[in-house]
PDB file of N, CA, C and O in Angstrom:
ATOM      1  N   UNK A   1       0.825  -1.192   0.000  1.00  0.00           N
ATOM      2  CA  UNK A   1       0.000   0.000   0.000  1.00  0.00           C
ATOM      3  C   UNK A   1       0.872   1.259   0.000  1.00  0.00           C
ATOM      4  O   UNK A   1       0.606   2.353  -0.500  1.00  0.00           O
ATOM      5  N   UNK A   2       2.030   0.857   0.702  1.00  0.00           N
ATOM      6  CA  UNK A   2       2.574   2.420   0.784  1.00  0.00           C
ATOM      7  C   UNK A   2       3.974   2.533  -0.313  1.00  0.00           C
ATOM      8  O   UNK A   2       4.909   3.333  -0.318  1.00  0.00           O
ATOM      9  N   UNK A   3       3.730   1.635  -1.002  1.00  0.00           N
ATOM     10  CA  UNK A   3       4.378   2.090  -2.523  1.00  0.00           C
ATOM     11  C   UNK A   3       3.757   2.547  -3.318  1.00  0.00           C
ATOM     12  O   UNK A   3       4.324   3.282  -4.127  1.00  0.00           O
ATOM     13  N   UNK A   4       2.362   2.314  -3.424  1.00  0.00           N
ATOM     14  CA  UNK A   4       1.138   3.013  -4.165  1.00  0.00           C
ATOM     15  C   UNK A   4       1.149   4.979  -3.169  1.00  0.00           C
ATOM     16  O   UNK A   4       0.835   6.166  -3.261  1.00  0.00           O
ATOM     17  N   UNK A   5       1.413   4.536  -2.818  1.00  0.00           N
ATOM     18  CA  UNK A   5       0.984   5.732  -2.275  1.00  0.00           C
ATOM     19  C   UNK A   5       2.016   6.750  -2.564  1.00  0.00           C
ATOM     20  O   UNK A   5       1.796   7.853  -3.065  1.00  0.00           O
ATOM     21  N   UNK A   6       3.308   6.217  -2.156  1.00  0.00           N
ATOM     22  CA  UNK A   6       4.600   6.745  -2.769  1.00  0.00           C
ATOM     23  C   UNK A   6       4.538   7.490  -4.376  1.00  0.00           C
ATOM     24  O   UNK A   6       4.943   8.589  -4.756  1.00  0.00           O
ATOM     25  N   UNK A   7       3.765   6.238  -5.191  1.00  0.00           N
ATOM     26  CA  UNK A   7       3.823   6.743  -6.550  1.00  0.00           C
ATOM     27  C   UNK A   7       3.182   7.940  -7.027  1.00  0.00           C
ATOM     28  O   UNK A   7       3.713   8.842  -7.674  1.00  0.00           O
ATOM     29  N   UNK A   8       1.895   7.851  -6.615  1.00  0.00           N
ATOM     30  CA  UNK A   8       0.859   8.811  -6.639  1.00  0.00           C
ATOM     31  C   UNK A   8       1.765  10.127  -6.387  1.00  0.00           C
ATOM     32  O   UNK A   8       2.000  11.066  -7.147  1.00  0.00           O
ATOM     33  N   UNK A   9       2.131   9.914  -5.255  1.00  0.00           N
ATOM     34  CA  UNK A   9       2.837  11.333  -4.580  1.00  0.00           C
ATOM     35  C   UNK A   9       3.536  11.930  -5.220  1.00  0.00           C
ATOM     36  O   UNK A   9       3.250  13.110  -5.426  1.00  0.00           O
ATOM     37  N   UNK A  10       4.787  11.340  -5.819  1.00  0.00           N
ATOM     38  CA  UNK A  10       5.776  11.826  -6.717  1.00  0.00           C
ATOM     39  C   UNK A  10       5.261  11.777  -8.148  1.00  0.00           C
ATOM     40  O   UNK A  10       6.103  12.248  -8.912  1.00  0.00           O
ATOM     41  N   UNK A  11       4.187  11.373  -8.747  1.00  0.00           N
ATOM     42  CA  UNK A  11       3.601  11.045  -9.854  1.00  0.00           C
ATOM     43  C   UNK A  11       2.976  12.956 -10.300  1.00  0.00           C
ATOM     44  O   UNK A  11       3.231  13.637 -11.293  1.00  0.00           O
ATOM     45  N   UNK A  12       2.277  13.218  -9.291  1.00  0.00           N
ATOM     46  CA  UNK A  12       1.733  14.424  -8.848  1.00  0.00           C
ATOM     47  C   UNK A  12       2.610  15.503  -9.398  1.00  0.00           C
ATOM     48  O   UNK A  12       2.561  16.201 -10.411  1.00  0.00           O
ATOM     49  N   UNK A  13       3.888  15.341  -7.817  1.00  0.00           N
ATOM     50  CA  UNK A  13       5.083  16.302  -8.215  1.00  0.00           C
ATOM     51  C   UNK A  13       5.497  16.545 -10.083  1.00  0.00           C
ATOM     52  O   UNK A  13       5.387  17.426 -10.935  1.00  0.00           O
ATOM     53  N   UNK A  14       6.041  15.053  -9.957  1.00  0.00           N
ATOM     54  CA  UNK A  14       6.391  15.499 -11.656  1.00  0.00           C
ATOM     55  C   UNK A  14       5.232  15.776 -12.554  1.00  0.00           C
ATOM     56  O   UNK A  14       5.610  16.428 -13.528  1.00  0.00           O
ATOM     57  N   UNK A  15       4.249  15.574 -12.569  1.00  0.00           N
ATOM     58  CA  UNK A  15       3.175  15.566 -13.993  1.00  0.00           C
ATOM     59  C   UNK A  15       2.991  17.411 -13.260  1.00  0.00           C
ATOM     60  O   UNK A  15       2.586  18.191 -14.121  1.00  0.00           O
ATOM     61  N   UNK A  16       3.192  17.927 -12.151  1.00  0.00           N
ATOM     62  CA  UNK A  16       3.107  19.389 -12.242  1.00  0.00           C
ATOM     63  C   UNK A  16       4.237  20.200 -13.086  1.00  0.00           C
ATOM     64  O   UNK A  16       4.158  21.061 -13.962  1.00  0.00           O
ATOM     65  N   UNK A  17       5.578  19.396 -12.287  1.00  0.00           N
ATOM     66  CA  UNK A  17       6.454  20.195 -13.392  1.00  0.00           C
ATOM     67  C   UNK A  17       6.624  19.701 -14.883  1.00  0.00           C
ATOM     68  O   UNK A  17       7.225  20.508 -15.592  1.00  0.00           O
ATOM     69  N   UNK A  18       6.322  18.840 -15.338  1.00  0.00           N
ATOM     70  CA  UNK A  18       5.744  18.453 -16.440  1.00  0.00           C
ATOM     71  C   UNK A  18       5.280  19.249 -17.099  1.00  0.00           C
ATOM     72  O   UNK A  18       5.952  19.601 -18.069  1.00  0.00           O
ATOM     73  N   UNK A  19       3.892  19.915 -16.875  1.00  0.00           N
ATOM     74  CA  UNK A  19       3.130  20.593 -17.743  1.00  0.00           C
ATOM     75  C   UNK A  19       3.289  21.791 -17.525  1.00  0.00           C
ATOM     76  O   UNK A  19       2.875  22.608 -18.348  1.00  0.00           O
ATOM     77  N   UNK A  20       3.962  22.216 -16.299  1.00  0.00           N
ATOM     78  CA  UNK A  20       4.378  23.500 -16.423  1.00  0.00           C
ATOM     79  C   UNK A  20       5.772  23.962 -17.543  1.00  0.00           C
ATOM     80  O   UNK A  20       5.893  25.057 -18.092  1.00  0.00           O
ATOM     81  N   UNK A  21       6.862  22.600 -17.680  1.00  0.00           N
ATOM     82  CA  UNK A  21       7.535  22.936 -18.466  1.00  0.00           C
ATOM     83  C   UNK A  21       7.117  22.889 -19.961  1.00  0.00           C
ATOM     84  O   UNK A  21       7.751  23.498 -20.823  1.00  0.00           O
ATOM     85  N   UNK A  22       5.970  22.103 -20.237  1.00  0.00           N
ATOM     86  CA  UNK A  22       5.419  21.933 -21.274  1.00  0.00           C
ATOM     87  C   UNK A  22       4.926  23.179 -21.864  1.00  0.00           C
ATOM     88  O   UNK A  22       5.378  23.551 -22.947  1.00  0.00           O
ATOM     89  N   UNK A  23       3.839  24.005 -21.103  1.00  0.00           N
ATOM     90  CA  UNK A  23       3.524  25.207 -21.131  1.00  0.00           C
ATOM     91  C   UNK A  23       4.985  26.699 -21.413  1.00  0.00           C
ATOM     92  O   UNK A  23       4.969  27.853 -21.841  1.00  0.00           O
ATOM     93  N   UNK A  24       5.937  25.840 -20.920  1.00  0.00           N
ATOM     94  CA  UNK A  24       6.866  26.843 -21.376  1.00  0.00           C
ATOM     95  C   UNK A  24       7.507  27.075 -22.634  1.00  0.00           C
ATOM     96  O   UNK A  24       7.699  28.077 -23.322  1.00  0.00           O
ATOM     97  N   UNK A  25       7.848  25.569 -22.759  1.00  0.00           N
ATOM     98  CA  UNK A  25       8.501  25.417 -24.129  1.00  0.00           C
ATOM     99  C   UNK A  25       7.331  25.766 -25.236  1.00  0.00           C
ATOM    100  O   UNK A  25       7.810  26.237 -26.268  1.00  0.00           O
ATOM    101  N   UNK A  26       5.684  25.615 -25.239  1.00  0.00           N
ATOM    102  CA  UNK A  26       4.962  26.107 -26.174  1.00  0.00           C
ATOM    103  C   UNK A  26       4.971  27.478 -26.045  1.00  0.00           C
ATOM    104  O   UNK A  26       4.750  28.019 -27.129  1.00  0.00           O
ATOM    105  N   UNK A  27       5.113  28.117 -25.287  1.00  0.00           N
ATOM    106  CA  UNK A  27       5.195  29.637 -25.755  1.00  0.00           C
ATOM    107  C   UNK A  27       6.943  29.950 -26.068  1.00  0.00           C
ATOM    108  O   UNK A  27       7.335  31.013 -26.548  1.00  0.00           O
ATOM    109  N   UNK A  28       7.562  29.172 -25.812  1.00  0.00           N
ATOM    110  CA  UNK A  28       8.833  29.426 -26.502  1.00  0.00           C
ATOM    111  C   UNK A  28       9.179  28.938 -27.957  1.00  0.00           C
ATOM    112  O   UNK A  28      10.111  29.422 -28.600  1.00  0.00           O
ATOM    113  N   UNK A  29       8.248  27.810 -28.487  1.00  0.00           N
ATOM    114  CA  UNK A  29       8.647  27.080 -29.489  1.00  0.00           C
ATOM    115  C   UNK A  29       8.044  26.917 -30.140  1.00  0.00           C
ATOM    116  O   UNK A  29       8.450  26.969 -31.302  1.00  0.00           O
ATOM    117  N   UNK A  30       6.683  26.612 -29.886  1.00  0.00           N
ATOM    118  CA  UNK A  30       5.191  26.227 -30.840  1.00  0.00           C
ATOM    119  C   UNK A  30       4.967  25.369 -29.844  1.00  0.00           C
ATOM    120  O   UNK A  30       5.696  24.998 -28.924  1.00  0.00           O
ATOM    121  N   UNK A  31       3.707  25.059 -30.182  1.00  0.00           N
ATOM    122  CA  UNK A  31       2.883  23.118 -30.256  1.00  0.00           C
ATOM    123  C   UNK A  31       3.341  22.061 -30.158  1.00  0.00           C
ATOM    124  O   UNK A  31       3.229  21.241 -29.247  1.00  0.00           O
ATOM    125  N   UNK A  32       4.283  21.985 -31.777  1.00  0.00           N
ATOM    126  CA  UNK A  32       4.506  20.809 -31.829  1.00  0.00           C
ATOM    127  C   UNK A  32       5.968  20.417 -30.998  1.00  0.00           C
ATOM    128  O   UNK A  32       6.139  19.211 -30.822  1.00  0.00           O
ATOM    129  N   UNK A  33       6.969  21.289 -30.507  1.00  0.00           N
ATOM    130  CA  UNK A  33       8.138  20.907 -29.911  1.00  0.00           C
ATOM    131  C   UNK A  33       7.369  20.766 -28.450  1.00  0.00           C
ATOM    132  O   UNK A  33       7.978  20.139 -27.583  1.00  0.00           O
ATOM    133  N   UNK A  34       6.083  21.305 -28.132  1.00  0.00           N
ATOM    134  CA  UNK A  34       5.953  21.040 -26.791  1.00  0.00           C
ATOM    135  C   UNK A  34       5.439  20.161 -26.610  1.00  0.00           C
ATOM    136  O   UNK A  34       5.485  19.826 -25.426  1.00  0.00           O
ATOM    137  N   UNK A  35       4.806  19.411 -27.351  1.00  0.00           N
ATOM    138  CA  UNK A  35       4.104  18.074 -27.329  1.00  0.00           C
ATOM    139  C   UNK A  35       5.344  17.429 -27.114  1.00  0.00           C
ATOM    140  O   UNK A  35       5.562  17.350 -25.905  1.00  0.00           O
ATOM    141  N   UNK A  36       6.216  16.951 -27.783  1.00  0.00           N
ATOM    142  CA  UNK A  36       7.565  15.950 -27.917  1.00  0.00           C
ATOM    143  C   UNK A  36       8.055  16.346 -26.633  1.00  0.00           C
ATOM    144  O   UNK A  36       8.456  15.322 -26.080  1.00  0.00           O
ATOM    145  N   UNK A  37       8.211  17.316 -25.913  1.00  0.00           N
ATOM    146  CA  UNK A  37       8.930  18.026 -24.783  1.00  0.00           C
ATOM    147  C   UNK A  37       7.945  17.027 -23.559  1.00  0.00           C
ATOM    148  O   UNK A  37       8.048  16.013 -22.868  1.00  0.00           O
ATOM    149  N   UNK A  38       7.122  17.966 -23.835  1.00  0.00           N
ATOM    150  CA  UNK A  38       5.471  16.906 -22.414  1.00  0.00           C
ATOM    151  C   UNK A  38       5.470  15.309 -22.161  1.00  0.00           C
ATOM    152  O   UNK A  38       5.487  14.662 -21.114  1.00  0.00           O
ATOM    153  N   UNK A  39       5.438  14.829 -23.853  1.00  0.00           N
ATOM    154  CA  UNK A  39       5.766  13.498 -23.419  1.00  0.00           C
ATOM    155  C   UNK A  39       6.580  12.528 -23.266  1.00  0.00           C
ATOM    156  O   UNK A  39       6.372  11.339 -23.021  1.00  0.00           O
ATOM    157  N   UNK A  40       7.864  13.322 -23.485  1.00  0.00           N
ATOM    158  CA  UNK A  40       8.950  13.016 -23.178  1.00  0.00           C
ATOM    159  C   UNK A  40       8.999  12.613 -21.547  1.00  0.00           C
ATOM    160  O   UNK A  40       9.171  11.510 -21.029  1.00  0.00           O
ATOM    161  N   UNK A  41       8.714  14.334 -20.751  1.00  0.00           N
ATOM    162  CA  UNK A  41       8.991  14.134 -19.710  1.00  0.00           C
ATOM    163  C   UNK A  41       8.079  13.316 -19.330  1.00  0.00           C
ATOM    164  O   UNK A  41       8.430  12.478 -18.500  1.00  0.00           O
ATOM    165  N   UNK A  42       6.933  13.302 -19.712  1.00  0.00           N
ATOM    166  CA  UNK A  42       5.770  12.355 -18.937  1.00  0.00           C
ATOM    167  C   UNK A  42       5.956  11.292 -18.793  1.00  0.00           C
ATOM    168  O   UNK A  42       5.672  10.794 -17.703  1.00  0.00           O
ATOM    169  N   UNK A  43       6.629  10.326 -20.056  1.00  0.00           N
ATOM    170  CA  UNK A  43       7.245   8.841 -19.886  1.00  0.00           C
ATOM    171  C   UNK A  43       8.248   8.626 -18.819  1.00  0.00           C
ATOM    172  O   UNK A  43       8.223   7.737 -17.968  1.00  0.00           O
ATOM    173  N   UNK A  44       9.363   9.797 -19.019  1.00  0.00           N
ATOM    174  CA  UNK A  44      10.350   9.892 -18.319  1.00  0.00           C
ATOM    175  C   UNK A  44       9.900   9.618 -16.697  1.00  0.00           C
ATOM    176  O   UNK A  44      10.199   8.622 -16.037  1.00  0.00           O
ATOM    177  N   UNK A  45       9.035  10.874 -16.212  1.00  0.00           N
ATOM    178  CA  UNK A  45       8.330  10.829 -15.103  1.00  0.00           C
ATOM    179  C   UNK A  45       7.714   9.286 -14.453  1.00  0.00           C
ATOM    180  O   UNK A  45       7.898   8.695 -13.389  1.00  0.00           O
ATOM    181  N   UNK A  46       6.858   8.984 -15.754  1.00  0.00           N
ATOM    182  CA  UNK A  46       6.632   7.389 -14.837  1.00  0.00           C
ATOM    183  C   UNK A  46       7.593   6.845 -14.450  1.00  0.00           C
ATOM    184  O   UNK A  46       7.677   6.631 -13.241  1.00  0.00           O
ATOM    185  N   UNK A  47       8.730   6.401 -15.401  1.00  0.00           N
ATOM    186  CA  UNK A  47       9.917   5.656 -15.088  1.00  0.00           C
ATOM    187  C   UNK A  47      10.028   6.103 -13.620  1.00  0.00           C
ATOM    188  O   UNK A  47       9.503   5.688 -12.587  1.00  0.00           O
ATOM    189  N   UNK A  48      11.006   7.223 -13.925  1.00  0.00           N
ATOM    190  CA  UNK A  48      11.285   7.740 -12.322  1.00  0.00           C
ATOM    191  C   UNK A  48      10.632   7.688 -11.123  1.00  0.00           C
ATOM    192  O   UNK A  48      11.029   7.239 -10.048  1.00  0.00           O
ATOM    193  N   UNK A  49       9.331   8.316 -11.488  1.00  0.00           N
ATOM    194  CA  UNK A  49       8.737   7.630 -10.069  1.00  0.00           C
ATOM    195  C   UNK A  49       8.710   6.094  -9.619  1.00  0.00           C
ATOM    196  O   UNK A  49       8.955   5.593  -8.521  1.00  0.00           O
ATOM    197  N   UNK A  50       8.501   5.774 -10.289  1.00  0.00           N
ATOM    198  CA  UNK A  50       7.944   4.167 -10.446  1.00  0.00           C
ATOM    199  C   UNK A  50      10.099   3.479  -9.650  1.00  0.00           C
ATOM    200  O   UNK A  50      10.264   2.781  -8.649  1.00  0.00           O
ATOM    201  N   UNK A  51      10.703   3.775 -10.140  1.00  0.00           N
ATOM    202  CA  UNK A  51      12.397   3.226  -9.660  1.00  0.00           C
ATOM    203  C   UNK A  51      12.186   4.157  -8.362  1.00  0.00           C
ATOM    204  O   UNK A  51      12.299   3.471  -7.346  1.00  0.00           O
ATOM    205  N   UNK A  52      11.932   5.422  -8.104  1.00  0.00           N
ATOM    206  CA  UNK A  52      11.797   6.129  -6.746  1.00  0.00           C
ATOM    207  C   UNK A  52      11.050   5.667  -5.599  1.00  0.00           C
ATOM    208  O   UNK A  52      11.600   5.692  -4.497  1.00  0.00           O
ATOM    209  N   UNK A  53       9.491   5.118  -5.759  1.00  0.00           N
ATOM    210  CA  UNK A  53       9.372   4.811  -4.966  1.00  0.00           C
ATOM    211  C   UNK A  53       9.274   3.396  -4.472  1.00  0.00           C
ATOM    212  O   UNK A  53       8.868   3.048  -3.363  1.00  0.00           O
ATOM    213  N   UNK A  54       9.776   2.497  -5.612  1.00  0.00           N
ATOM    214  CA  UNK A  54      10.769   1.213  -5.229  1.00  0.00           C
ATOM    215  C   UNK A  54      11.884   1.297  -4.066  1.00  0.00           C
ATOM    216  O   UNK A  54      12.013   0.474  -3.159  1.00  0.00           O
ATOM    217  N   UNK A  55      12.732   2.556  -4.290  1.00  0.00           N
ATOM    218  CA  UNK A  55      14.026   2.327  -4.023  1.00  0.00           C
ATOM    219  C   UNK A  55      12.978   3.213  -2.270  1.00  0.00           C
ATOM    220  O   UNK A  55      13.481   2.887  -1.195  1.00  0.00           O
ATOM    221  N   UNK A  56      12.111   3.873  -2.213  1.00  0.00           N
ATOM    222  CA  UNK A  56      11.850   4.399  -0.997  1.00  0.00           C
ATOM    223  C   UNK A  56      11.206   3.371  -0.066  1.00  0.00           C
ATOM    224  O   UNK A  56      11.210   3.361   1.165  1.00  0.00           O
ATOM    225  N   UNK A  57      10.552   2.357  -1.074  1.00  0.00           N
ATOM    226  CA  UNK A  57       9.304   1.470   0.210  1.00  0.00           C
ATOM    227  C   UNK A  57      10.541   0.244  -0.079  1.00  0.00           C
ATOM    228  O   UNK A  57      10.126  -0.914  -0.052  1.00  0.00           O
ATOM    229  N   UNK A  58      11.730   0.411  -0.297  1.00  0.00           N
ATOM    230  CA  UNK A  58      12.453  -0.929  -0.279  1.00  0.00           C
ATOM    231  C   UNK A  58      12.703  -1.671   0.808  1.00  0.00           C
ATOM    232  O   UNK A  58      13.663  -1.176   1.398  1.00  0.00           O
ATOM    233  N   UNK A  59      12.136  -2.994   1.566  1.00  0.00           N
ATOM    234  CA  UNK A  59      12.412  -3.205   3.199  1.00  0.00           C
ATOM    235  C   UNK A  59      14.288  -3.320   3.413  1.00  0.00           C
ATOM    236  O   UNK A  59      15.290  -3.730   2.826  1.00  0.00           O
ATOM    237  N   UNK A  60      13.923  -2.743   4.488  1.00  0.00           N
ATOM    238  CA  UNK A  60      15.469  -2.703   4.946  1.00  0.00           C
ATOM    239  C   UNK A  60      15.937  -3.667   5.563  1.00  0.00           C
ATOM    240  O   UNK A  60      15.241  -4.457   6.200  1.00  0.00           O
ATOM    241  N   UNK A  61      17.259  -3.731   5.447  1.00  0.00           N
ATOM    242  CA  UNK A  61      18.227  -4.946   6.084  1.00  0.00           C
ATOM    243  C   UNK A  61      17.964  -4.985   7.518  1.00  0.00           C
ATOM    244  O   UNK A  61      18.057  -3.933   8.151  1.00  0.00           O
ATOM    245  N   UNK A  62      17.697  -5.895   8.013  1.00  0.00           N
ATOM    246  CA  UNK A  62      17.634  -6.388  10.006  1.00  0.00           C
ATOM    247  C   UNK A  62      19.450  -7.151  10.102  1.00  0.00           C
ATOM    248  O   UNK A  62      19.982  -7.995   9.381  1.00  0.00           O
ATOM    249  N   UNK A  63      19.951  -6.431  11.251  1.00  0.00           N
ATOM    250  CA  UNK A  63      21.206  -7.110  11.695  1.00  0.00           C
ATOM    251  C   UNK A  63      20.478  -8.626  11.846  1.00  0.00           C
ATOM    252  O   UNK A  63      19.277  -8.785  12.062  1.00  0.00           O
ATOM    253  N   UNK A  64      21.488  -9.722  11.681  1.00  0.00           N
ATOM    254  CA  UNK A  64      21.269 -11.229  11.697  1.00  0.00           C
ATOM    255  C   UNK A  64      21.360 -11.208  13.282  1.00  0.00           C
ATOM    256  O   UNK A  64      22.041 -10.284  13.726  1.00  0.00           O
ATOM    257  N   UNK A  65      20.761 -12.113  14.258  1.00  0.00           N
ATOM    258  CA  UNK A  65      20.679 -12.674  14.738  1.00  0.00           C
ATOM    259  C   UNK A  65      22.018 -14.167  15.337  1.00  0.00           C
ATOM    260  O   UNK A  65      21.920 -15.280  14.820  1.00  0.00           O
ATOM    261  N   UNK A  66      22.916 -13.932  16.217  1.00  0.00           N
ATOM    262  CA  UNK A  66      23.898 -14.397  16.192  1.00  0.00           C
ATOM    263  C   UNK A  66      23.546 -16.228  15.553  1.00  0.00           C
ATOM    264  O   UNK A  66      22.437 -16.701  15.805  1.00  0.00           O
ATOM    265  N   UNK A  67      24.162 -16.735  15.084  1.00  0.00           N
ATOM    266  CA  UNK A  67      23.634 -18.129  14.837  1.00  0.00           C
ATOM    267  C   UNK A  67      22.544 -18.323  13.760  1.00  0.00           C
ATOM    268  O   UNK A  67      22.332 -19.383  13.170  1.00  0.00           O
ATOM    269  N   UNK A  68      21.884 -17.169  13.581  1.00  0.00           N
ATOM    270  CA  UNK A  68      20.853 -17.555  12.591  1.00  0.00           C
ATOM    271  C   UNK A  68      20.749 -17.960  11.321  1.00  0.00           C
ATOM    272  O   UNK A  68      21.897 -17.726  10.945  1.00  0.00           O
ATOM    273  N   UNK A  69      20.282 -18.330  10.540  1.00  0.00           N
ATOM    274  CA  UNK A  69      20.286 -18.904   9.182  1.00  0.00           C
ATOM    275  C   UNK A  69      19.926 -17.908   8.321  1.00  0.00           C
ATOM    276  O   UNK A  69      18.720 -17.795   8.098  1.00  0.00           O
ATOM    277  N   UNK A  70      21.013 -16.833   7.550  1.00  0.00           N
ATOM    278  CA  UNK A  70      20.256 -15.340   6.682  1.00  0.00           C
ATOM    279  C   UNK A  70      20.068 -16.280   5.077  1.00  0.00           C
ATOM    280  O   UNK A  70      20.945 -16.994   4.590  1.00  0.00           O
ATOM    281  N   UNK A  71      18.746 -16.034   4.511  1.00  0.00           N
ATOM    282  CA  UNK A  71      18.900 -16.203   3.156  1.00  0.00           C
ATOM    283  C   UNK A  71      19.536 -15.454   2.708  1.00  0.00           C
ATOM    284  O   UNK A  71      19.635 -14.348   3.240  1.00  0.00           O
ATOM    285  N   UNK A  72      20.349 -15.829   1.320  1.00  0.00           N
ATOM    286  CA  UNK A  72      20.698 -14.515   0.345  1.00  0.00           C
ATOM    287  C   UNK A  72      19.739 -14.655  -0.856  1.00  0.00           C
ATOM    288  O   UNK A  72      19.384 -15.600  -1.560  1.00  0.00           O
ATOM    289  N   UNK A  73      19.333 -12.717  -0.785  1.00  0.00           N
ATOM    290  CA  UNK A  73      18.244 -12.419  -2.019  1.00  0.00           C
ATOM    291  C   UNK A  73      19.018 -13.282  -3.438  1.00  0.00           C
ATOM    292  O   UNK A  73      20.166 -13.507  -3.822  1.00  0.00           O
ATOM    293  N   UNK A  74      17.755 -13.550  -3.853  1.00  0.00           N
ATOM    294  CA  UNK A  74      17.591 -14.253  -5.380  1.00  0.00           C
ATOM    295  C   UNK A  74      18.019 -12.749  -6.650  1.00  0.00           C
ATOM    296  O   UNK A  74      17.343 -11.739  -6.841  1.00  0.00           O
ATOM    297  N   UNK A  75      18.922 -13.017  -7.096  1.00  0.00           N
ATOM    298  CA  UNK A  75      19.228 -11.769  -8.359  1.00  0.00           C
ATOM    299  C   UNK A  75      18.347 -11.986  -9.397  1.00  0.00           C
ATOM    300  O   UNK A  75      18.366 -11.252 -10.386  1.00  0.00           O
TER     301      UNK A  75
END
């Protein structure tokens, strides 16, 4: 749940500066460079969030337990 929630959050952040930079480059460029510009970042944006709030809800390492049996993660 709280990787969903993570995403949303930062999903937000960027799709604001997103369309605010989008909005810039069309009054700097035209239409059509701001379209390519918007969804550029917009793809970009999922990616990123999506690896961000992986790497934020990632569970963290627990010190082992003297004697205990640690799996090692599967690559």
């Amino acid at each position: 749940m709280r990787l969903i929630v993570y995403f949303v959050a930062i999903m937000l952040v960027l799709n604001v500066a997103t369309v605010l930079l989008g909005f810039a480059v069309e009054k700097l460029f035209g239409p059509a460079v701001s379209l390519v510009v918007f969804l550029s970042l917009y793809f970009a944006a999922l990616w990123g969030a999506w690896v961000a709030s992986v790497w934020l809800t990632e569970p963290k390492v627990v010190a082992a337990i003297p004697g205990a049996v640690v799996a090692k993660p599967s690559v």
